[in-house]
Short mmCIF file of the C-alpha atoms (twelve columns), coordinates in Angstrom:
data_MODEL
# 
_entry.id   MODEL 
# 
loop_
_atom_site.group_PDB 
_atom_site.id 
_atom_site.type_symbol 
_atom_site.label_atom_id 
_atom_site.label_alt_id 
_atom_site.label_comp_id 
_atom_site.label_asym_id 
_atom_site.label_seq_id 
_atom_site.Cartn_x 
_atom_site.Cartn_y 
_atom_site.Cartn_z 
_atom_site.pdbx_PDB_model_num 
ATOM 1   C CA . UNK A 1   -30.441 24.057 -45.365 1 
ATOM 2   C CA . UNK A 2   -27.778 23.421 -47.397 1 
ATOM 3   C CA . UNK A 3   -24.201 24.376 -45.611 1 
ATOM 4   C CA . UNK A 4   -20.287 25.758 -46.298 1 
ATOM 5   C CA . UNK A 5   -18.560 26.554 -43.474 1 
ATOM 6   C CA . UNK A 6   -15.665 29.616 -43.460 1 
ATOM 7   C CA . UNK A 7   -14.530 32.415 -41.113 1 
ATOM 8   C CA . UNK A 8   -16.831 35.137 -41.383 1 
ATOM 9   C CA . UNK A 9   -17.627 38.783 -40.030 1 
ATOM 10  C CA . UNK A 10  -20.047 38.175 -37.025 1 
ATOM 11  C CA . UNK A 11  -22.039 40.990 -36.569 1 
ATOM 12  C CA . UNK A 12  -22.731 41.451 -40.569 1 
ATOM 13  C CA . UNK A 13  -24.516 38.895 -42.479 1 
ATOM 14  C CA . UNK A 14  -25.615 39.125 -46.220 1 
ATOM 15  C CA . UNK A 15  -28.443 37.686 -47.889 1 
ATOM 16  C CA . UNK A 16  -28.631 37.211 -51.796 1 
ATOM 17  C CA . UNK A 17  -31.216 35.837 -54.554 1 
ATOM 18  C CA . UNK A 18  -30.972 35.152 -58.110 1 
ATOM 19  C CA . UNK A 19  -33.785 35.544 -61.003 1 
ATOM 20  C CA . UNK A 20  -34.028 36.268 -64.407 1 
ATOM 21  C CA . UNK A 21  -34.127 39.918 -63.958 1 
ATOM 22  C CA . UNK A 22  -31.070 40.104 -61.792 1 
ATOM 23  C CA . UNK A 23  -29.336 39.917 -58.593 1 
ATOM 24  C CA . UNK A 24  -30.810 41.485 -54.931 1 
ATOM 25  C CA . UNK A 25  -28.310 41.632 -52.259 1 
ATOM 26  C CA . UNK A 26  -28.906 42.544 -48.844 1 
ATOM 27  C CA . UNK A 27  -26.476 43.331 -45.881 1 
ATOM 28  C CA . UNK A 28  -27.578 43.530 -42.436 1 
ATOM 29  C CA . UNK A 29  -25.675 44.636 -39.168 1 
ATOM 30  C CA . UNK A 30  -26.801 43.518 -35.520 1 
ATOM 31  C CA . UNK A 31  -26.856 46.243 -33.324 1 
ATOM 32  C CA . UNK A 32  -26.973 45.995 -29.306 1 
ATOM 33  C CA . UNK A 33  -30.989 47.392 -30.008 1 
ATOM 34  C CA . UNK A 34  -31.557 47.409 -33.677 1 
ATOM 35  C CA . UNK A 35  -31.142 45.486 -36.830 1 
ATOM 36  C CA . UNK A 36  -29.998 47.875 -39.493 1 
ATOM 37  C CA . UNK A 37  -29.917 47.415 -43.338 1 
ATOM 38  C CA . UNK A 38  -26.091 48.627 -44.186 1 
ATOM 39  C CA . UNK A 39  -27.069 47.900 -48.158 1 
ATOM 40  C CA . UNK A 40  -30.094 47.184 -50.175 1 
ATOM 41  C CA . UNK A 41  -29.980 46.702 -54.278 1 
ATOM 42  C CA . UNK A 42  -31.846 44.892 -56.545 1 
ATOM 43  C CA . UNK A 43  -29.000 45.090 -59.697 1 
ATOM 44  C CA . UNK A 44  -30.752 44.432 -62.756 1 
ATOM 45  C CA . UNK A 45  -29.241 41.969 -65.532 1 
ATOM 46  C CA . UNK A 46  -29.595 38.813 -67.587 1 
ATOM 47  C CA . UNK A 47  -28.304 35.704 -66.008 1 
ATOM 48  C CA . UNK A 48  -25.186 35.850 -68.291 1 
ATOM 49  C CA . UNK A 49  -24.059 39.416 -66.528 1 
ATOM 50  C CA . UNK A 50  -24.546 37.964 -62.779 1 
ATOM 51  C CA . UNK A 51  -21.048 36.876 -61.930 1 
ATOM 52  C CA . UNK A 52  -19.643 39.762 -63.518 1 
ATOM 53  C CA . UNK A 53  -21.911 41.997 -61.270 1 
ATOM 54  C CA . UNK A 54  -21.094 39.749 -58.395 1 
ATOM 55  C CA . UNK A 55  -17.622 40.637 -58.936 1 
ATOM 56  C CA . UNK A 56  -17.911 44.164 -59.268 1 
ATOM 57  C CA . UNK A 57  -20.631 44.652 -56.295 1 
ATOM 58  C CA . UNK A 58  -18.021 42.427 -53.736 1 
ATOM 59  C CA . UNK A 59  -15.018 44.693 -54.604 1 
ATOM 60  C CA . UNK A 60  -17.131 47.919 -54.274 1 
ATOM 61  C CA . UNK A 61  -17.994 47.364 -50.816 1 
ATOM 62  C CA . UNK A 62  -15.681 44.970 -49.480 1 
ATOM 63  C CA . UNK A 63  -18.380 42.240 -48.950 1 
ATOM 64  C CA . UNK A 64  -15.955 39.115 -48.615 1 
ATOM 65  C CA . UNK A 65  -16.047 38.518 -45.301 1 
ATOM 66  C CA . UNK A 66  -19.328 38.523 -44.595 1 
ATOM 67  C CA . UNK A 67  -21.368 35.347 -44.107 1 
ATOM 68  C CA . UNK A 68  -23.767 35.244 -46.899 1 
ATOM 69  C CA . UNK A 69  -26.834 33.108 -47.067 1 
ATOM 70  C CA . UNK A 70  -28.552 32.184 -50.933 1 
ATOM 71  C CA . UNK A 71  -31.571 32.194 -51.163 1 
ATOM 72  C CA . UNK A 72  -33.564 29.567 -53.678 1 
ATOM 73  C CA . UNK A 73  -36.713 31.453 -55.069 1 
ATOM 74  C CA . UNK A 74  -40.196 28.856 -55.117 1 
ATOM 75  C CA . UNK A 75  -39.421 27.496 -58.779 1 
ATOM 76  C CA . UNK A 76  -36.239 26.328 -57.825 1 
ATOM 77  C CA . UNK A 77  -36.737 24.115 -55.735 1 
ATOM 78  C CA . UNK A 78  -39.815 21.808 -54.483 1 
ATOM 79  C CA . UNK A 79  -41.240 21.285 -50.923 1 
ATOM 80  C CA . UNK A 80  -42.701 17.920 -49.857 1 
ATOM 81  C CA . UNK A 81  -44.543 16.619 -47.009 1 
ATOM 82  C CA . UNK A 82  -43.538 13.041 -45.888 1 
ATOM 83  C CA . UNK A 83  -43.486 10.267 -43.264 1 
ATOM 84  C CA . UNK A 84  -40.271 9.909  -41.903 1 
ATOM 85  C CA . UNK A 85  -38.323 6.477  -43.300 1 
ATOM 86  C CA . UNK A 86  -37.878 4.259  -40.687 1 
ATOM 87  C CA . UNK A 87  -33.857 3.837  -41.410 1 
ATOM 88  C CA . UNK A 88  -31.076 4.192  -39.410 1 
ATOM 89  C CA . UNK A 89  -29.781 8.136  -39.607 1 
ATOM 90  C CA . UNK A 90  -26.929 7.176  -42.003 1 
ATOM 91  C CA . UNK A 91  -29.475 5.606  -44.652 1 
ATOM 92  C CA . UNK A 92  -32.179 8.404  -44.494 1 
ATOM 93  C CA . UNK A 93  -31.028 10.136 -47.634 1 
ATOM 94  C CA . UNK A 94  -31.215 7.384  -49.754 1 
ATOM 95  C CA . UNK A 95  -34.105 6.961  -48.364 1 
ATOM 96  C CA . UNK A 96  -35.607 10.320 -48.978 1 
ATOM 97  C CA . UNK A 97  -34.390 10.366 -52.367 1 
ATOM 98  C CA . UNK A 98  -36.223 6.881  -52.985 1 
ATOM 99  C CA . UNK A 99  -39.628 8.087  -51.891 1 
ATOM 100 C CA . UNK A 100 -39.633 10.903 -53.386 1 
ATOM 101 C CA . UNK A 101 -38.221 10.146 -57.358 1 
ATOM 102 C CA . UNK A 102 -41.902 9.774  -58.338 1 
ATOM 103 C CA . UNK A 103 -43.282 13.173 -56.451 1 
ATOM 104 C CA . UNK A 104 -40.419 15.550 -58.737 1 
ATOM 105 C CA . UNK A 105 -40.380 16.948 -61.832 1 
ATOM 106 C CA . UNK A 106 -37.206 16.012 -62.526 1 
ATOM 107 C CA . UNK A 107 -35.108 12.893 -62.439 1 
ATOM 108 C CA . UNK A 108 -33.881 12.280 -58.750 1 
ATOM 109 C CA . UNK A 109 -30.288 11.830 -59.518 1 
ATOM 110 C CA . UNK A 110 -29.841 15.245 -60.742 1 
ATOM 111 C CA . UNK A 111 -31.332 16.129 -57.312 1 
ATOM 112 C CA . UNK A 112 -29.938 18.059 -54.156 1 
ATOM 113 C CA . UNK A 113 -31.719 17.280 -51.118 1 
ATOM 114 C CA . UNK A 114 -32.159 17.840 -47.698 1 
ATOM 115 C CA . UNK A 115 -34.901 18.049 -45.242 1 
ATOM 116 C CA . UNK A 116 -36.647 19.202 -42.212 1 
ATOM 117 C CA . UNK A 117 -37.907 17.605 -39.102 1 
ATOM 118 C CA . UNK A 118 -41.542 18.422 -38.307 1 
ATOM 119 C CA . UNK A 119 -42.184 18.267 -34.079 1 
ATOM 120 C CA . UNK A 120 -43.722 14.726 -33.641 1 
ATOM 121 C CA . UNK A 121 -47.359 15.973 -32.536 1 
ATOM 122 C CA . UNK A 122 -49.152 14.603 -35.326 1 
ATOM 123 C CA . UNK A 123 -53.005 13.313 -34.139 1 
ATOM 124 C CA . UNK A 124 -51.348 9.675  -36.836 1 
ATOM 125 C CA . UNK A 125 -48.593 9.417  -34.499 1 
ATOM 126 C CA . UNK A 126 -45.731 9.482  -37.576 1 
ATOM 127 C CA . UNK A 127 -42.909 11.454 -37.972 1 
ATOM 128 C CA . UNK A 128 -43.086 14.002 -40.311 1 
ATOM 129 C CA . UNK A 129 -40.387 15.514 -42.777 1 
ATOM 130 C CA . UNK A 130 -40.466 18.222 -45.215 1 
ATOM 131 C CA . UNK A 131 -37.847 17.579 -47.850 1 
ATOM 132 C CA . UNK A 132 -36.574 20.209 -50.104 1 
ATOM 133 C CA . UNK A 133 -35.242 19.248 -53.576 1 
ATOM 134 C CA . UNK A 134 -33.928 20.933 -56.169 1 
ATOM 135 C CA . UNK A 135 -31.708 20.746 -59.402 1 
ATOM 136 C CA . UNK A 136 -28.409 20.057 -59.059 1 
ATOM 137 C CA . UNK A 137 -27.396 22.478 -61.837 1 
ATOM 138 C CA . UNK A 138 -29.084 25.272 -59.951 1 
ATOM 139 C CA . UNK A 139 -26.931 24.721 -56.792 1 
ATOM 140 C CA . UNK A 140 -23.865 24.268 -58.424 1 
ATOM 141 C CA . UNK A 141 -24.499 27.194 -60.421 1 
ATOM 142 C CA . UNK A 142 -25.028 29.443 -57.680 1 
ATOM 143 C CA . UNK A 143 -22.104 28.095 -55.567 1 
ATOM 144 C CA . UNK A 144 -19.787 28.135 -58.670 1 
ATOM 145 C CA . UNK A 145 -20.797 32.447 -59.261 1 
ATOM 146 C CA . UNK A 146 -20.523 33.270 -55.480 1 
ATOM 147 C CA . UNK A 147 -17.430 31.532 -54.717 1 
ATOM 148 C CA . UNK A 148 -15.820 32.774 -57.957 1 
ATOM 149 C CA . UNK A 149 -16.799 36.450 -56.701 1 
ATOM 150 C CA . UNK A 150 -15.276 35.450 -53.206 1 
ATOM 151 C CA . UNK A 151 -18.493 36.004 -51.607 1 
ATOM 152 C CA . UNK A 152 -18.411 34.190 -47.479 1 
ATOM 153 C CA . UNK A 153 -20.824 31.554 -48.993 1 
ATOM 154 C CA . UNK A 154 -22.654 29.636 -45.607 1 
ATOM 155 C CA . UNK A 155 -25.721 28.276 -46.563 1 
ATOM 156 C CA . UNK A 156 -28.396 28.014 -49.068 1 
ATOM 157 C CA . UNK A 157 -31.897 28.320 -47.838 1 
ATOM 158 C CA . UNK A 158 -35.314 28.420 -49.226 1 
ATOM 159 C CA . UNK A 159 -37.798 31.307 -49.613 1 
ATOM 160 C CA . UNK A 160 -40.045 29.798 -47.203 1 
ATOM 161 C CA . UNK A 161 -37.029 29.946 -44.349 1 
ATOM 162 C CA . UNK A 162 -35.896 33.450 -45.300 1 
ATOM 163 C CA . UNK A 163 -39.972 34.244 -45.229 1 
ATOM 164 C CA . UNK A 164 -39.697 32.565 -41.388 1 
ATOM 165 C CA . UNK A 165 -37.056 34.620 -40.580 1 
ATOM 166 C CA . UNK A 166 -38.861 37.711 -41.247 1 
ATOM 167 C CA . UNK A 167 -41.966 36.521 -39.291 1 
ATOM 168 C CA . UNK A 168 -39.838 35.770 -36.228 1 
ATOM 169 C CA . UNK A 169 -38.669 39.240 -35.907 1 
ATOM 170 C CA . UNK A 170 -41.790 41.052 -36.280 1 
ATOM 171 C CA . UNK A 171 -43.705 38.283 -34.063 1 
ATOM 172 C CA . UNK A 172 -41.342 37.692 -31.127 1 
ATOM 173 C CA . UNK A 173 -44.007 37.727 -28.376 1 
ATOM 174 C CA . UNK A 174 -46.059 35.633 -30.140 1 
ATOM 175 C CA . UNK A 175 -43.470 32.704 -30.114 1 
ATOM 176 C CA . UNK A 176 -45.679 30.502 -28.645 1 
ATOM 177 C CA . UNK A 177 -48.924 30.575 -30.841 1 
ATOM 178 C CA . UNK A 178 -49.750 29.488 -34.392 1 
ATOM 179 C CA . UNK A 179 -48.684 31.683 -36.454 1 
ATOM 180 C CA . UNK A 180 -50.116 31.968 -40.216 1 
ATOM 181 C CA . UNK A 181 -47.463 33.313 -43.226 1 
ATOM 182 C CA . UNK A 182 -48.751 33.976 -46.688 1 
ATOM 183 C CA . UNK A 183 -45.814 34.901 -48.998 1 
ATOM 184 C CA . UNK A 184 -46.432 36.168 -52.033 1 
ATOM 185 C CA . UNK A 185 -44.929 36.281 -55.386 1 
ATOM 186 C CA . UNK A 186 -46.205 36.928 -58.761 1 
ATOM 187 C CA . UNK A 187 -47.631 33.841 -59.969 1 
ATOM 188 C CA . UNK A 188 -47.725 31.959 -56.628 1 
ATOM 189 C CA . UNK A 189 -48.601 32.438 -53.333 1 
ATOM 190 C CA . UNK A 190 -47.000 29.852 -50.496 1 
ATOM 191 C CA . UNK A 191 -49.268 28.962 -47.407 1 
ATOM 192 C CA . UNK A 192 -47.666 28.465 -44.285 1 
ATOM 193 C CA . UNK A 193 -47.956 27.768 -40.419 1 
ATOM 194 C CA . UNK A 194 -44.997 28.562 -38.053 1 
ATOM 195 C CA . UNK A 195 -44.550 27.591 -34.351 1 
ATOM 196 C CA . UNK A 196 -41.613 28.526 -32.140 1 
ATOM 197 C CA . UNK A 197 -39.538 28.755 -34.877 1 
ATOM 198 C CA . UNK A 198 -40.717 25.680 -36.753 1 
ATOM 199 C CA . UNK A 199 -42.625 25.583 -39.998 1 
ATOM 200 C CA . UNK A 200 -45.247 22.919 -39.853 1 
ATOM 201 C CA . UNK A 201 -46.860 22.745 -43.291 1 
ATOM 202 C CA . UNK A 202 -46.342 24.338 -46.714 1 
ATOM 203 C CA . UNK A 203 -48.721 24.693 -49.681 1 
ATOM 204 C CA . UNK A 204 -48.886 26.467 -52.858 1 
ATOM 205 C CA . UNK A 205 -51.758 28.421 -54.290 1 
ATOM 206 C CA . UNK A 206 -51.825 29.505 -58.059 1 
ATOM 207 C CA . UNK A 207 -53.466 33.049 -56.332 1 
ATOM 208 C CA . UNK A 208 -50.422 35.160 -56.584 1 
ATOM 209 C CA . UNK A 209 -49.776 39.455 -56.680 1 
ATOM 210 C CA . UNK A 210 -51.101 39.069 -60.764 1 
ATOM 211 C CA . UNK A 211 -54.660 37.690 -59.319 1 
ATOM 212 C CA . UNK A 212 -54.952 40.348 -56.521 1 
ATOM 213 C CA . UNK A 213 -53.853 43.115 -58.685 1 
ATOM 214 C CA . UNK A 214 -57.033 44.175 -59.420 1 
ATOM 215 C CA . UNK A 215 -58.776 42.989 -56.362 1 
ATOM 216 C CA . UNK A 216 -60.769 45.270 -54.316 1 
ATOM 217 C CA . UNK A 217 -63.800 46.237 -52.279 1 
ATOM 218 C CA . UNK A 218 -65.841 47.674 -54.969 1 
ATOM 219 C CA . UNK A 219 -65.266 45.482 -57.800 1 
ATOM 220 C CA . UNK A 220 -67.678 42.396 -56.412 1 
ATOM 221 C CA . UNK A 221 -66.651 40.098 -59.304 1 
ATOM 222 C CA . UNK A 222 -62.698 40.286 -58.075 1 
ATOM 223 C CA . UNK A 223 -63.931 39.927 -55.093 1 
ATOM 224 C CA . UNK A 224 -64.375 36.078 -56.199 1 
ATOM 225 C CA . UNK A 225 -60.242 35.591 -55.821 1 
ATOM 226 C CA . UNK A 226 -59.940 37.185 -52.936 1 
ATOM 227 C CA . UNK A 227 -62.791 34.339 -51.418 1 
ATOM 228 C CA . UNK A 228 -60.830 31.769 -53.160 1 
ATOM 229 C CA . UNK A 229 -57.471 32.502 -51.228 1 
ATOM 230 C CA . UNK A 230 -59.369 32.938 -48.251 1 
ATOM 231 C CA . UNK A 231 -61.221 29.433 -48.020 1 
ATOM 232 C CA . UNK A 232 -57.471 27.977 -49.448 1 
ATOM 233 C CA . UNK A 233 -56.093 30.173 -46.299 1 
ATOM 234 C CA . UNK A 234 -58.519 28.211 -44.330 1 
ATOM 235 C CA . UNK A 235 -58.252 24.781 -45.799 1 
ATOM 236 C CA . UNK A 236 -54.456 24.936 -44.677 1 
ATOM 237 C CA . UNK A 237 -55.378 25.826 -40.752 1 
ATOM 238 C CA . UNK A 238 -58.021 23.783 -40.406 1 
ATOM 239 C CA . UNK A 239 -55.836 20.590 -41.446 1 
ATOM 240 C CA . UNK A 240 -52.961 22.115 -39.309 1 
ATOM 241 C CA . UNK A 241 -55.210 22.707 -36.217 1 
ATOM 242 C CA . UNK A 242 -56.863 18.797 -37.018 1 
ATOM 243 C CA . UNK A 243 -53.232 16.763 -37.331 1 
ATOM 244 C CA . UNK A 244 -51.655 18.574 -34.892 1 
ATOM 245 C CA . UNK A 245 -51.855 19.258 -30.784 1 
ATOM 246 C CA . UNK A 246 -51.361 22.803 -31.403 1 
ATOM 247 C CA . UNK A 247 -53.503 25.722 -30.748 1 
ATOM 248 C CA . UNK A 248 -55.597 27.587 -33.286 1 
ATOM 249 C CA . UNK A 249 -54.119 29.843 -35.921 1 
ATOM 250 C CA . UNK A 250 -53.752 32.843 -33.923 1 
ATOM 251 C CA . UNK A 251 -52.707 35.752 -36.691 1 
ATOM 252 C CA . UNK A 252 -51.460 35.399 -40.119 1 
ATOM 253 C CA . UNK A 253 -48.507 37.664 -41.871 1 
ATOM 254 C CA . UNK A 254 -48.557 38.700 -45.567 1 
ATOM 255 C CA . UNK A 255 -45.259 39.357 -47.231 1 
ATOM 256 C CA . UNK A 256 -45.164 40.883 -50.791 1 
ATOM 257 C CA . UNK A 257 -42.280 40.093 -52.812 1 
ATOM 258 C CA . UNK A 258 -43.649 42.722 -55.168 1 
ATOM 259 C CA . UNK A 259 -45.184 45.598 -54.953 1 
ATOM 260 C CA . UNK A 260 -48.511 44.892 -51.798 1 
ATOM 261 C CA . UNK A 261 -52.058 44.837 -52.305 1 
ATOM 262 C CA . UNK A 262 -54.131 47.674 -51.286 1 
ATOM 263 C CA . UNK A 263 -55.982 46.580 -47.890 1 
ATOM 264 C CA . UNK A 264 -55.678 42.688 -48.548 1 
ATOM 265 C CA . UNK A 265 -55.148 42.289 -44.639 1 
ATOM 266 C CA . UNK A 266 -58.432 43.582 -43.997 1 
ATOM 267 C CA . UNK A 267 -60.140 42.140 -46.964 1 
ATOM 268 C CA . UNK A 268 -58.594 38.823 -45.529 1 
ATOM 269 C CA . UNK A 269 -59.343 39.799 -42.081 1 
ATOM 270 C CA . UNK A 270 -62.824 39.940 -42.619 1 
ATOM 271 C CA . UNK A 271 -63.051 36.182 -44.266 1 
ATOM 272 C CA . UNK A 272 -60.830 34.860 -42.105 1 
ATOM 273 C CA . UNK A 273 -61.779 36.169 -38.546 1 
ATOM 274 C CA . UNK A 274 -58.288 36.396 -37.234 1 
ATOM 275 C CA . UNK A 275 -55.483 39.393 -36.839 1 
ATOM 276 C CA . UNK A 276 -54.088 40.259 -40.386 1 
ATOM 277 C CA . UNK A 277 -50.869 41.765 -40.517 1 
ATOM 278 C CA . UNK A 278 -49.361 42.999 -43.642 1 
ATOM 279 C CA . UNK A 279 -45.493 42.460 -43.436 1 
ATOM 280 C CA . UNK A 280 -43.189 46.027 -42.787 1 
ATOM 281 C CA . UNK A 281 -39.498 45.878 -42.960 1 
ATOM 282 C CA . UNK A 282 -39.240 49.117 -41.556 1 
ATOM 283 C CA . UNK A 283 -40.904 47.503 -38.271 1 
ATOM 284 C CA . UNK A 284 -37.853 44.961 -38.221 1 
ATOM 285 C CA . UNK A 285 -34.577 46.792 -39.856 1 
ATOM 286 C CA . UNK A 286 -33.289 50.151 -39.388 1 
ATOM 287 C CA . UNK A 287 -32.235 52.114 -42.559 1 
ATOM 288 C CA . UNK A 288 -28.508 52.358 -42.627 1 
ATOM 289 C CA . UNK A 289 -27.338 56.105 -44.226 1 
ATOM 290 C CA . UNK A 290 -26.903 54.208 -47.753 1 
ATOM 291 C CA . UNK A 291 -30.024 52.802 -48.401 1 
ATOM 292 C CA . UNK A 292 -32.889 55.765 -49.190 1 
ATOM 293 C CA . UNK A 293 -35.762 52.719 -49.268 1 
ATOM 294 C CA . UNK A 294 -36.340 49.094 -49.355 1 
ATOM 295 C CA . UNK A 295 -37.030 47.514 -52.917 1 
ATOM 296 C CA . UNK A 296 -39.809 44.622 -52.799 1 
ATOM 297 C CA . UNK A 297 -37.557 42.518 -55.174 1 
ATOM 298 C CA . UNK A 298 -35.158 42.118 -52.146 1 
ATOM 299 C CA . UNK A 299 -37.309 41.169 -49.307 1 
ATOM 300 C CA . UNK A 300 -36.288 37.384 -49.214 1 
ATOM 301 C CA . UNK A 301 -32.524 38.518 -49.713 1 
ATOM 302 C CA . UNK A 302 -33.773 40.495 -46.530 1 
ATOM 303 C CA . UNK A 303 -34.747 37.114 -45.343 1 
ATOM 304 C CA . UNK A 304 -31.708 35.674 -45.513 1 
ATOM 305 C CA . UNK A 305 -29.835 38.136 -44.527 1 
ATOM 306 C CA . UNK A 306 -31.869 37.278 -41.088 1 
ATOM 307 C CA . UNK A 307 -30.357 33.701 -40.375 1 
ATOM 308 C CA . UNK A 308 -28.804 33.273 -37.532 1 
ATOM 309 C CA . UNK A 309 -25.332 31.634 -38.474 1 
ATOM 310 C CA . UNK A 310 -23.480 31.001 -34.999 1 
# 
């Protein structure tokens, strides 16, 4: 998404996220056969204490070198579906930011934008684009607090990429089919469809972790949430598989940003008639000798820790 360019460590990359509560930072070293998680805190603290902590954590363990990648969290920024402007390359942002001042919450000109190209194999025959957008002040704030800590600041990305990221490394031999992501956070939970690397279509659902809390098998009134997410789950493919050229939904992934859901793969499973696969870091990373276990508040840090920056 959103770049900076400077030398950086190549075999070490960092991912980091921001909310109210405080700060998770991830580092992550390539080996020859494994991916293994060198560091892994969620640092609790108000806003206010962030670039203070920032400070502190990059001196502690010599973190300023390594390529970091921010990661926006789903309120801070907003995902939209659009045809493509037809307008040469160099015009296209204007563009973007035209079409979509009406579809924001905020006015456009405090906007940052960019966007992503969806593979032309739409059943309409248009170009597709998924444009993120998001405050200005939020950007400018986080560049302002990692640069000011020295952190290797690359690139800003958005949950839904870091989410990708994951997917792609637990689901390498299943490049080639429709692949289904549910990420889920406390309030929200974002729909998705990925295909060799690309992510086709995005939705939100107002069925987050609070909903399924109480969900399970023998309580047949919360049962009723769980059936709404499931026909929303299959709302989403059956629109994918009917505008696209693509094959059917072929599994779907469920990350938990929080702490998971007691057998909501095979609750889902069940509904949905497809493989359900709930999410395990410790399928993808390797526990380096400092980090005893993997905090849920730092699994899109983990995310973006992921990218692939050459």
């Amino acid at each position: 998404m959103f770049s900076l360019k400077k030398k950086a460590k190549s075999d070490v990359s960092m991912g980091v996220s921001f909310s109210n509560d405080g700060i998770a930072l991830v580092t992550v070293k390539r080996g020859s056969l494994s991916l293994i998680l060198e560091m892994c805190e969620f640092i609790p603290c108000l806003p206010e204490d962030q670039a203070s902590q920032l400070i502190r954590l990059v001196k502690q363990h010599e973190l300023d070198q390594i390529p970091c990648n921010c990661v926006l969290l789903p309120s801070e920024f907003e995902l939209l579906q659009v045809d493509a402007p037809e307008v040469p390359s160099q015009e296209i942002s204007s563009a973007l930011r035209w079409q979509i001042k009406d579809l924001i919450d905020f006015h456009v000109d405090d906007a940052v934008i960019d966007h992503i190209e969806l593979p032309n194999e739409s059943t309409s025959g248009k170009n597709q684009l998924l444009v993120v957008a998001s405050r200005e002040s939020i950007i400018r704030g986080y560049v302002d607090q990692l640069q000011s800590a020295e952190i290797n600041l690359k690139t800003i990305d958005i949950a839904v990429q870091a989410a990708r990221n994951i997917v792609n490394f637990q689901s390498k031999e299943l490049s080639h089919n429709s692949i289904g992501l549910l990420n889920l956070w406390d309030d929200v939970a974002k729909i998705s469809v990925i295909l060799n690397n690309d992510l086709y279509i995005n939705r939100s659902s107002n069925i987050g972790l609070e909903s399924l809390a109480h969900v399970s098998d023998q309580d047949e009134n919360s049962q009723l949430i769980l059936d709404s997410l499931a026909l929303e789950l299959q709302r989403t493919f059956d629109y994918y598989e009917s505008h696209s050229r693509q094959a059917p939904i072929s599994q779907l992934f469920i990350i938990s940003n929080e702490k998971p859901v007691k057998n909501l793969a095979e609750m889902l499973q069940a509904r949905l008639g497809i493989d359900c696969i709930s999410s395990n870091m410790n399928d993808i990373v390797t526990l380096g000798e400092n980090v005893d276990n993997i905090d849920y508040r730092c699994i899109s840090a983990i995310g973006g820790a992921l990218r692939d920056f050459s």
